[in-house]
TORKOL-4160 file (C-alpha; in steps of 0.2 Angstrom, whole numbers, padded with zeros to 4 digits, m for minus):
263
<pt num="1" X="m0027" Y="0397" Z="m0528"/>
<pt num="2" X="m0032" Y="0392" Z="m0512"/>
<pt num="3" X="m0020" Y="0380" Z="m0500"/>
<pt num="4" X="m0023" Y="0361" Z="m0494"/>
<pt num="5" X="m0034" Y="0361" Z="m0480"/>
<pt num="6" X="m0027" Y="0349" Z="m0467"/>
<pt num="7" X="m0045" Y="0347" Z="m0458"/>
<pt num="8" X="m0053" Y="0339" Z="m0474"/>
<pt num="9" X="m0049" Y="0323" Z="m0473"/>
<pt num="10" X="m0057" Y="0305" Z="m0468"/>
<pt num="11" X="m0072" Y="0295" Z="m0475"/>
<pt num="12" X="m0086" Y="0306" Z="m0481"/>
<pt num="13" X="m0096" Y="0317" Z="m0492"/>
<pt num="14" X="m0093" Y="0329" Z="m0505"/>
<pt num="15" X="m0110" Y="0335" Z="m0504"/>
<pt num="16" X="m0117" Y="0349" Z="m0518"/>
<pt num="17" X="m0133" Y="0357" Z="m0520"/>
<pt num="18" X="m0139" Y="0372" Z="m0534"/>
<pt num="19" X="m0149" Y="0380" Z="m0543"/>
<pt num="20" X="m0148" Y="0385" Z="m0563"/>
<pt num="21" X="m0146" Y="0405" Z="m0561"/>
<pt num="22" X="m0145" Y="0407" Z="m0581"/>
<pt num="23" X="m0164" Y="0399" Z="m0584"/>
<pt num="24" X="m0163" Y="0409" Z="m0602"/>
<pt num="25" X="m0150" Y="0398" Z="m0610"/>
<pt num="26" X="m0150" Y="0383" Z="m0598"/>
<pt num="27" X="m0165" Y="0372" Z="m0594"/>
<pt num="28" X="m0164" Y="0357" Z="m0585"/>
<pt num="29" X="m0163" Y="0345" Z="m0596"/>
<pt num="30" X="m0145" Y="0352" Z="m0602"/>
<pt num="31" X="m0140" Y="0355" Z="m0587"/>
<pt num="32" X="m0143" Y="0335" Z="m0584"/>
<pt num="33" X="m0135" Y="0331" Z="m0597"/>
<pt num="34" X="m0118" Y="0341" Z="m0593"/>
<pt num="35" X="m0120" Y="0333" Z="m0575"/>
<pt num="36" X="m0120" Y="0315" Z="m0583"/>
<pt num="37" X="m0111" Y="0314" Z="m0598"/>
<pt num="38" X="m0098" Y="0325" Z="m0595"/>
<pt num="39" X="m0095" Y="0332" Z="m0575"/>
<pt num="40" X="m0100" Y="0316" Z="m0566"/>
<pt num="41" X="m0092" Y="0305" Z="m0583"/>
<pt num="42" X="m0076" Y="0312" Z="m0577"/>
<pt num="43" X="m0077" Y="0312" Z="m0559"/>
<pt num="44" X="m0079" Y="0294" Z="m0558"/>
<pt num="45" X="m0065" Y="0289" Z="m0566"/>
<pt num="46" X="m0052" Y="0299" Z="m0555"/>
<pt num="47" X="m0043" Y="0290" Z="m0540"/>
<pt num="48" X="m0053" Y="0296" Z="m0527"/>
<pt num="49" X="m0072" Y="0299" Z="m0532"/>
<pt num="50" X="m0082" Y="0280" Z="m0540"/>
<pt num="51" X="m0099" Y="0284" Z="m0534"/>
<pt num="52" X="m0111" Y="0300" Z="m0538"/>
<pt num="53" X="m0130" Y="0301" Z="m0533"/>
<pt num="54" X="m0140" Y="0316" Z="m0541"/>
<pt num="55" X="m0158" Y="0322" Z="m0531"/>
<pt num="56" X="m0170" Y="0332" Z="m0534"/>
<pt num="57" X="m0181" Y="0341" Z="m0521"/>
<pt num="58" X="m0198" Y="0334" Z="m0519"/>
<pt num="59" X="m0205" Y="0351" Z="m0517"/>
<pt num="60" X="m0197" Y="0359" Z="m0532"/>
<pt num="61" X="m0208" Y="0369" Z="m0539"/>
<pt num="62" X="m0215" Y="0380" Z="m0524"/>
<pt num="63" X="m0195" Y="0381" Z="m0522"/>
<pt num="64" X="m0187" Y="0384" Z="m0538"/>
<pt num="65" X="m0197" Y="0399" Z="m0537"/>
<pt num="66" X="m0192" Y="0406" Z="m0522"/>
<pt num="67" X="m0172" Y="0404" Z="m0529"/>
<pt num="68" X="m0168" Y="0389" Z="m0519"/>
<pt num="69" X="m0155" Y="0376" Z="m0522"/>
<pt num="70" X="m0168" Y="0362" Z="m0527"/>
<pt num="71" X="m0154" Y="0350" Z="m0535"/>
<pt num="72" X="m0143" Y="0336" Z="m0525"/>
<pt num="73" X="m0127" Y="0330" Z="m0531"/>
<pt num="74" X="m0116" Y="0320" Z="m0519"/>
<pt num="75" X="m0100" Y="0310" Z="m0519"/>
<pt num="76" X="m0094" Y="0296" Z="m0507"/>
<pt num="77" X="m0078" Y="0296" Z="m0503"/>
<pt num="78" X="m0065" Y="0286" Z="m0493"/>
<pt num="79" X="m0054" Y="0300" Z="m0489"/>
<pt num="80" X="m0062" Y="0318" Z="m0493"/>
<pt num="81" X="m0041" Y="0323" Z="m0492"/>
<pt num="82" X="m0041" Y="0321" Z="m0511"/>
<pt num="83" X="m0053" Y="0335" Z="m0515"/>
<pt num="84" X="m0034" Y="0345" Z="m0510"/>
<pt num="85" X="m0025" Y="0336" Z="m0521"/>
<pt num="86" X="m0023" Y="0343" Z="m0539"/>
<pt num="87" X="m0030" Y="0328" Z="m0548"/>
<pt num="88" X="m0048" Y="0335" Z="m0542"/>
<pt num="89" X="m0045" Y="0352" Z="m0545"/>
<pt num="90" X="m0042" Y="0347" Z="m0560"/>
<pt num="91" X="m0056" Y="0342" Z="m0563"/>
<pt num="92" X="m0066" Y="0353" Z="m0576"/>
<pt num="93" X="m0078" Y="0367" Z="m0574"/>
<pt num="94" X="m0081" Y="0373" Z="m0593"/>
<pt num="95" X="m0090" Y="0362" Z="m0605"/>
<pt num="96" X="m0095" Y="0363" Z="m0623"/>
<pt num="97" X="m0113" Y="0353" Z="m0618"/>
<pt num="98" X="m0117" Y="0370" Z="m0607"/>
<pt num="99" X="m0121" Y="0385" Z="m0617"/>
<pt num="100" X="m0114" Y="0403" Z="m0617"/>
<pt num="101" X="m0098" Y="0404" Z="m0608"/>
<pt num="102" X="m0097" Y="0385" Z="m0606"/>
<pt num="103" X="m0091" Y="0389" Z="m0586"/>
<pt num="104" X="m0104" Y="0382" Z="m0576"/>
<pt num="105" X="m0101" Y="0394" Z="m0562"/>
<pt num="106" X="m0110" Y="0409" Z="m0575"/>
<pt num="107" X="m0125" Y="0397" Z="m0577"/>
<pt num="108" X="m0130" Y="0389" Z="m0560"/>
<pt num="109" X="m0126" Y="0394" Z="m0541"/>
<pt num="110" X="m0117" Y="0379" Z="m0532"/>
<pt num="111" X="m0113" Y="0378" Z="m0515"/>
<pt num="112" X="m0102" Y="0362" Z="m0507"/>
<pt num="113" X="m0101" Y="0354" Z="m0492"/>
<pt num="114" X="m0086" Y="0345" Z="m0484"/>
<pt num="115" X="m0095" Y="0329" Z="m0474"/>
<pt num="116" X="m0086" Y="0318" Z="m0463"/>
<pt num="117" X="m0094" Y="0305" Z="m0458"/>
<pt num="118" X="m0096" Y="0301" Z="m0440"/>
<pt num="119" X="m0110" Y="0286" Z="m0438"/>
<pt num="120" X="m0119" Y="0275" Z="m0449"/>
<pt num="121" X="m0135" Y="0263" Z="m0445"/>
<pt num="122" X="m0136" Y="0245" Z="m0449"/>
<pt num="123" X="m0149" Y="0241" Z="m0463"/>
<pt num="124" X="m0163" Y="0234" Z="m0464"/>
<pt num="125" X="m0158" Y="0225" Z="m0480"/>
<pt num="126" X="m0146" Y="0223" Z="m0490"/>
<pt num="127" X="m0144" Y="0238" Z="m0502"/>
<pt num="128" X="m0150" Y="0235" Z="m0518"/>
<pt num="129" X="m0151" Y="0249" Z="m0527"/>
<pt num="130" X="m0148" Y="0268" Z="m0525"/>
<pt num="131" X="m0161" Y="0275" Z="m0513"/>
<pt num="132" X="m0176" Y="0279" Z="m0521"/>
<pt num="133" X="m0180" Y="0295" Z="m0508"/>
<pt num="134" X="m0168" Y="0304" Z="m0495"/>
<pt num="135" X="m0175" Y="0314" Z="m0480"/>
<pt num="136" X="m0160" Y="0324" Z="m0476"/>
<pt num="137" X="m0162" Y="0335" Z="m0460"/>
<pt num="138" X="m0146" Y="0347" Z="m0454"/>
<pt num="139" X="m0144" Y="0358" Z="m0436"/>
<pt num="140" X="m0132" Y="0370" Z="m0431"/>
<pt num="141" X="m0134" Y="0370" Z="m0413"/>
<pt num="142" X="m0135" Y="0385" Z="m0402"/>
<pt num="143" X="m0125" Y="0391" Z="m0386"/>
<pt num="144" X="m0125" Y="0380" Z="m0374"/>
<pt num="145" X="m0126" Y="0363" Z="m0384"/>
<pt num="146" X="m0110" Y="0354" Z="m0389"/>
<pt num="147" X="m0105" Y="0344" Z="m0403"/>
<pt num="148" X="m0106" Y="0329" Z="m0391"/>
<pt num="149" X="m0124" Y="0333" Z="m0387"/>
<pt num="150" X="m0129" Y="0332" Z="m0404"/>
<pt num="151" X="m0121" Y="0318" Z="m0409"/>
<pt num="152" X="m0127" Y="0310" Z="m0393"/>
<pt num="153" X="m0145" Y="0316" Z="m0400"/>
<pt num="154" X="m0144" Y="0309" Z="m0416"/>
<pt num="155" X="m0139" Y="0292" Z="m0410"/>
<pt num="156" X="m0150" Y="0289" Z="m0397"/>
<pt num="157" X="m0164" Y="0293" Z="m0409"/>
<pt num="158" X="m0163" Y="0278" Z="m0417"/>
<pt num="159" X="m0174" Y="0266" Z="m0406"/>
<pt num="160" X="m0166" Y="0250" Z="m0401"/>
<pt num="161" X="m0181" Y="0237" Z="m0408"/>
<pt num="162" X="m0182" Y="0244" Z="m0424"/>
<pt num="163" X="m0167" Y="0257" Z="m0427"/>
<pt num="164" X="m0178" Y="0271" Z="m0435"/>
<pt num="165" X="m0176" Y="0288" Z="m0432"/>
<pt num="166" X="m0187" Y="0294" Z="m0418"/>
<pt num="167" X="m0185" Y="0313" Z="m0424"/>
<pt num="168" X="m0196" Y="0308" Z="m0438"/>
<pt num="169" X="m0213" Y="0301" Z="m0432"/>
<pt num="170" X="m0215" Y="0284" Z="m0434"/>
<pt num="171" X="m0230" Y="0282" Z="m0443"/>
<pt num="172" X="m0234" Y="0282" Z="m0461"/>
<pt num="173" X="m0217" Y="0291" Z="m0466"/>
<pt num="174" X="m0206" Y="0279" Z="m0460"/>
<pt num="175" X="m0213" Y="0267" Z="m0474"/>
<pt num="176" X="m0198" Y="0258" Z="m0484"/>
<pt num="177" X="m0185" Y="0266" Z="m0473"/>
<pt num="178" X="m0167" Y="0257" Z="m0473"/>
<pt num="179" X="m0154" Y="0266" Z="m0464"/>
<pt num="180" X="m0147" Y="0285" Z="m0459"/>
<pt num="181" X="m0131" Y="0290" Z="m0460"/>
<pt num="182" X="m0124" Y="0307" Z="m0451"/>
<pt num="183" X="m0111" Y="0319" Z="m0453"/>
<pt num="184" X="m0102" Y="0332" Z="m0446"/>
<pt num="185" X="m0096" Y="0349" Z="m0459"/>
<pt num="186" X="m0080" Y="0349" Z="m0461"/>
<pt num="187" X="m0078" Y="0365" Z="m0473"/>
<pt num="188" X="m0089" Y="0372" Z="m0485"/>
<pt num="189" X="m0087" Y="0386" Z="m0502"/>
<pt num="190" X="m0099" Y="0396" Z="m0512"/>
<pt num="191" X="m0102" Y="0396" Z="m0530"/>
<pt num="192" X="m0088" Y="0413" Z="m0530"/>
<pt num="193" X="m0076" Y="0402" Z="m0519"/>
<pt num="194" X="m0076" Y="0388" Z="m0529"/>
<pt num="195" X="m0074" Y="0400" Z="m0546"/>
<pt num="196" X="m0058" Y="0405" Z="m0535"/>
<pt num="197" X="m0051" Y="0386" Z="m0533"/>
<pt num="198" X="m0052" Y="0384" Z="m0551"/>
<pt num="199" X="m0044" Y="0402" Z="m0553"/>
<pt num="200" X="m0055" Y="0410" Z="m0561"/>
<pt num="201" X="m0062" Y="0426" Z="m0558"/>
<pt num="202" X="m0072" Y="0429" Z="m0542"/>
<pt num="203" X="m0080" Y="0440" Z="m0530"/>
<pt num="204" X="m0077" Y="0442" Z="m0509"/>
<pt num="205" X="m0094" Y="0433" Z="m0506"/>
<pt num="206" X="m0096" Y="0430" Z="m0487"/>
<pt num="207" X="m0092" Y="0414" Z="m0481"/>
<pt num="208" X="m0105" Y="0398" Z="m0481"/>
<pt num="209" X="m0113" Y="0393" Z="m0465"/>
<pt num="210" X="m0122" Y="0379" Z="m0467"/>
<pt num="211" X="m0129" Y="0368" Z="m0454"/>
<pt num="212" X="m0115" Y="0359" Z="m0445"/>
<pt num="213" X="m0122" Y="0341" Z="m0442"/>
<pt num="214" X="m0133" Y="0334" Z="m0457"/>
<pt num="215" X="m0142" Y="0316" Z="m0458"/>
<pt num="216" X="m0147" Y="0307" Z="m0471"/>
<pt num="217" X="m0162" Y="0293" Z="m0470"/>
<pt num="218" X="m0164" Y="0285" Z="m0484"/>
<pt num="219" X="m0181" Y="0275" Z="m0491"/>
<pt num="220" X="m0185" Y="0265" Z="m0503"/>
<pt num="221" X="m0199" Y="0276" Z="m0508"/>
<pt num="222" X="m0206" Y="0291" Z="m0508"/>
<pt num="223" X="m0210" Y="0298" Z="m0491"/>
<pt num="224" X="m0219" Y="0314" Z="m0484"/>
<pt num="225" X="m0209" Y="0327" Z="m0475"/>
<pt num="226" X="m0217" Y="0328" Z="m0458"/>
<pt num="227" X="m0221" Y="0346" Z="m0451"/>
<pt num="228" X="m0212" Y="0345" Z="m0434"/>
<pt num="229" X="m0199" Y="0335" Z="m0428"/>
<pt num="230" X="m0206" Y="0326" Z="m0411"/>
<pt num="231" X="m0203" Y="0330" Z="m0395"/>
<pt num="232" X="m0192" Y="0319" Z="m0386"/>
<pt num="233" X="m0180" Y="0327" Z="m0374"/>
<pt num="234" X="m0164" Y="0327" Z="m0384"/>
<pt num="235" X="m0174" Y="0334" Z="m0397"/>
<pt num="236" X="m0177" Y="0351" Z="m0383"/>
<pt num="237" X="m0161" Y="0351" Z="m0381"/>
<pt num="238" X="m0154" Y="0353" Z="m0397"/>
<pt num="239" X="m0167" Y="0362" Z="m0405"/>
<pt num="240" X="m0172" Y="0372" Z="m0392"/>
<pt num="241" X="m0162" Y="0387" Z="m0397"/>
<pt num="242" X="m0153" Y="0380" Z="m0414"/>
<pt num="243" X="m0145" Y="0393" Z="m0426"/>
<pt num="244" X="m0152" Y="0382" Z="m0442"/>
<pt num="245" X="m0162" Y="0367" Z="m0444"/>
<pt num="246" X="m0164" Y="0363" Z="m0463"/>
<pt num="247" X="m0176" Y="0347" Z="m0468"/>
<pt num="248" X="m0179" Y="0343" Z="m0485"/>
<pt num="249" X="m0185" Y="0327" Z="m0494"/>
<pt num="250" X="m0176" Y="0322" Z="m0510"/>
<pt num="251" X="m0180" Y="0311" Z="m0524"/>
<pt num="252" X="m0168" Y="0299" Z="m0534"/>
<pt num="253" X="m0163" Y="0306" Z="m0550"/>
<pt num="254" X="m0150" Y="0297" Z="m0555"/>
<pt num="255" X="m0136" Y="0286" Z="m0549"/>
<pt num="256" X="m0118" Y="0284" Z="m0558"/>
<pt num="257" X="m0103" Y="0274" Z="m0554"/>
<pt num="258" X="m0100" Y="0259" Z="m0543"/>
<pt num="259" X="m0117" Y="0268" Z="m0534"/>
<pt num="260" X="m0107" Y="0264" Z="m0517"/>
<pt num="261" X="m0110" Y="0272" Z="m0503"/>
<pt num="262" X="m0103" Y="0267" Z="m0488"/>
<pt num="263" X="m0110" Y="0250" Z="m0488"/>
């Protein structure tokens, strides 16, 4: 079993996305239902975890059939240091709502994401409900750009009149938008490295590299991804030669718990 990671720690995300591998004896309807009335059901009770948001990707169905992870799950958290304690692992994998083996890890592919959270904008109302869209957009920088370039970047991206992220253009998509909030990854584990913290068998799967900085926009409606990220200087810079950039729009599924997140 793998040790404590002193690195995850601090406010932040316990971020998830997948895919249903097993579509022969798991459709999504069930696998809903496992995440609701059982997985989520149990997480919200523990110490640590009272708030879970569950997205689907607006373009799920050019996606879904290219294999991609097309689901959202997230987790606020006041102190990501609990996901290294054993009251989260713990937490249970296998199910008797979820067919075959009843290990979720045979029937969908699930990679995580350790998020701390390193800024947050001021909203433009009060929150009250769950988001109804997110526009989520990630980079891994390239040589030459710091971690202080990007976060640099990211905040002066947010114009000073109307605090909206300039990166998206600021027309038509930025209808109903409230507030962003950004991250920096912390540590992240595949579907065979997460099989391996609840020791059970695994494979030597490479590790993830997702991208390193992610933000989160959230609207109060559905908006349209746009098809290029404007131009601004900062955006040259950091974008100019990234590793990864990843944009995806998600809509609300369903929110559970206190529905708290970072308020």
């Amino acid at each position: 079993m793998a040790s404590p990671n002193p690195k995850v720690r601090g406010q932040g995300l316990l971020y998830v996305t997948s895919r249903i591998d097993r579509s022969d004896i798991l459709d999504e309807q069930a696998y809903f239902k496992w995440y609701d009335e059982d997985h989520i059901d149990e997480i919200v009770q523990t110490t640590g975890m009272k708030s879970a948001f569950r997205y689907r990707d607006v373009d799920f169905e050019r996606k879904n059939n290219n294999k991609a992870k097309v689901y959202l799950a997230f987790y606020p958290m006041q102190d990501l240091a609990f996901t290294q304690g054993e009251e989260f692992r713990k937490i249970r994998v296998k199910s008797d709502l979820l067919p075959g083996s009843g290990i979720i890890y045979d029937l969908a592919d699930l990679d995580v994401r350790y998020l701390g959270l390193v800024h947050k904008t001021q909203p433009k109302q009060k929150r009250e409900e769950a988001a109804a869209c997110l526009v989520v957009f990630g980079v891994e920088p390239g040589a030459g750009v710091s971690d202080e370039d990007v976060d640099r970047w990211f905040r002066d991206e947010f114009d000073a009149e109307v605090d909206k992220p300039k990166h998206i253009p600021a027309a038509a998509e930025l209808q109903g938008y409230n507030r962003s909030t950004l991250y920096h990854l912390q540590t992240a584990r595949t579907n065979a490295q997460s099989r391996a913290l609840k020791g059970l068998p695994t494979t030597d799967a490479p590790a993830p590299e997702p991208p390193t900085w992610l933000a989160i926009h959230e609207f109060s409606e559905v908006v349209c991804m746009p098809s290029e990220i404007e131009e601004t200087p900062g955006a040259q810079k950091v974008l100019g030669n990234a590793k990864q950039v990843e944009r995806v729009v998600y809509r609300l599924a369903k929110a559970l718990g206190s529905e708290e997140f970072f308020d």
